[in-house]
ROLUMKOL-878283 format. One record per residue (C-alpha): residue in one letter; x, y, z. Coordinates in Angstrom, 1 decimal. Layout:
<atoms>
ATOM, A, X, Y, Z .
...
</atoms>
This chain:
<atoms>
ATOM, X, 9.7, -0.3, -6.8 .
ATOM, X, 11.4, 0.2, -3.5 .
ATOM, X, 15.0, -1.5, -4.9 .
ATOM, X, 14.4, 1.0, -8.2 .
ATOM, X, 14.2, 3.9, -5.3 .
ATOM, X, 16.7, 3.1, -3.5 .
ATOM, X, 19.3, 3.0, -6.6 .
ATOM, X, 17.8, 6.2, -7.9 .
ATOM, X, 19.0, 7.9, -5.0 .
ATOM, X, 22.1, 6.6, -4.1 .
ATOM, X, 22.9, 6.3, -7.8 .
ATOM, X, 27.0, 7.0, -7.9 .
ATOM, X, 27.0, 8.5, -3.9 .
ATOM, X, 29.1, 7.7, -1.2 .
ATOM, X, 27.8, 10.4, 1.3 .
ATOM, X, 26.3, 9.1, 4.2 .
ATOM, X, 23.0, 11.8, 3.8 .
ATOM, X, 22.4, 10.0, 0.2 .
ATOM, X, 22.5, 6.7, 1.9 .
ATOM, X, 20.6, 7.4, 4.7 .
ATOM, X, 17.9, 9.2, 2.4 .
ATOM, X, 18.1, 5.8, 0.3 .
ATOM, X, 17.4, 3.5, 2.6 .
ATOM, X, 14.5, 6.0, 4.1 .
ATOM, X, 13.0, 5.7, 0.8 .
ATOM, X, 13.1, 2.1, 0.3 .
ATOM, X, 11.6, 1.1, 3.6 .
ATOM, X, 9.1, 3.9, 3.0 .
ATOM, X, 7.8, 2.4, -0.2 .
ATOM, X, 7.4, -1.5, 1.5 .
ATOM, X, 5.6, 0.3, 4.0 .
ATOM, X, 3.4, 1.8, 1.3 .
ATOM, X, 3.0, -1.5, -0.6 .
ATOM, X, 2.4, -3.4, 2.7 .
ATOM, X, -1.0, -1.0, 3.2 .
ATOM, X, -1.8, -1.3, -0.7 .
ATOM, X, -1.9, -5.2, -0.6 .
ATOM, X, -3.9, -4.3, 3.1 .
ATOM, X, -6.1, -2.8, 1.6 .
ATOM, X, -7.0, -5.0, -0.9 .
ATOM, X, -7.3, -7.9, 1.0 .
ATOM, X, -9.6, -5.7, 3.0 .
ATOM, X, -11.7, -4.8, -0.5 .
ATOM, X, -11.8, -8.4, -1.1 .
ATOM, X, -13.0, -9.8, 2.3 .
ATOM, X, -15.4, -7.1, 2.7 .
ATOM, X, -17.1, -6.6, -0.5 .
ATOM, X, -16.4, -10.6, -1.9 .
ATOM, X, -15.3, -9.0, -5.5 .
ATOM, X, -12.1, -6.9, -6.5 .
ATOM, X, -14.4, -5.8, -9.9 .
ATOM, X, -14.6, -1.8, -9.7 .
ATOM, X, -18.0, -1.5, -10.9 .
ATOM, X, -19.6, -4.3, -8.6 .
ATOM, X, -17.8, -2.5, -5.5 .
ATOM, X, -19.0, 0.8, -6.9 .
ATOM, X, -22.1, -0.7, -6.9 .
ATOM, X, -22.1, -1.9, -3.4 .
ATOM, X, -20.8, 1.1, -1.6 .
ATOM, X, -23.4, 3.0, -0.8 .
ATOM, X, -25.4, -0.2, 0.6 .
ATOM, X, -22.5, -0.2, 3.5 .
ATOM, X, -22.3, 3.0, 4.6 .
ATOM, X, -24.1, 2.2, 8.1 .
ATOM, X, -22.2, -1.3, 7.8 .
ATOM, X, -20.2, -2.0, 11.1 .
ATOM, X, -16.9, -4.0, 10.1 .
ATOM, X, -16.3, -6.5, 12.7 .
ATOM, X, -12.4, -8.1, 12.3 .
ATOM, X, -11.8, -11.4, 14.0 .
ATOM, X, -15.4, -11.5, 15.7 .
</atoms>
């Protein structure tokens, strides 16, 4: 998605704004994607499934559960 961006702003530009503003957008989006696959590698260690209705399941069973990273 972030090459896609970038070409959709910087379609036919030679300005120096455009390009700035394309490359903003690109690294914004593998920024974005970098906490997406965070987060779900997060899900997955913490609640052992990546099935919605298990997770939505087990939710309210962690609510006063302490998440302890690298202890």
């Amino acid at each position: 998605m972030g090459l896609f961006s970038y070409l959709l702003v910087n379609f036919y530009s030679h300005r120096v704004y455009t390009i700035k503003a394309a490359i903003k957008t690109f690294v914004f989006a593998r920024i974005s994607d970098l906490f997406m696959f965070g987060s779900f590698i997060l899900t997955l260690l913490l609640f052992h499934t990546t099935d919605l209705t298990a997770l939505f399941i087990q939710v309210p069973f962690r609510v006063s559960y302490f998440l302890y990273i690298f202890g």
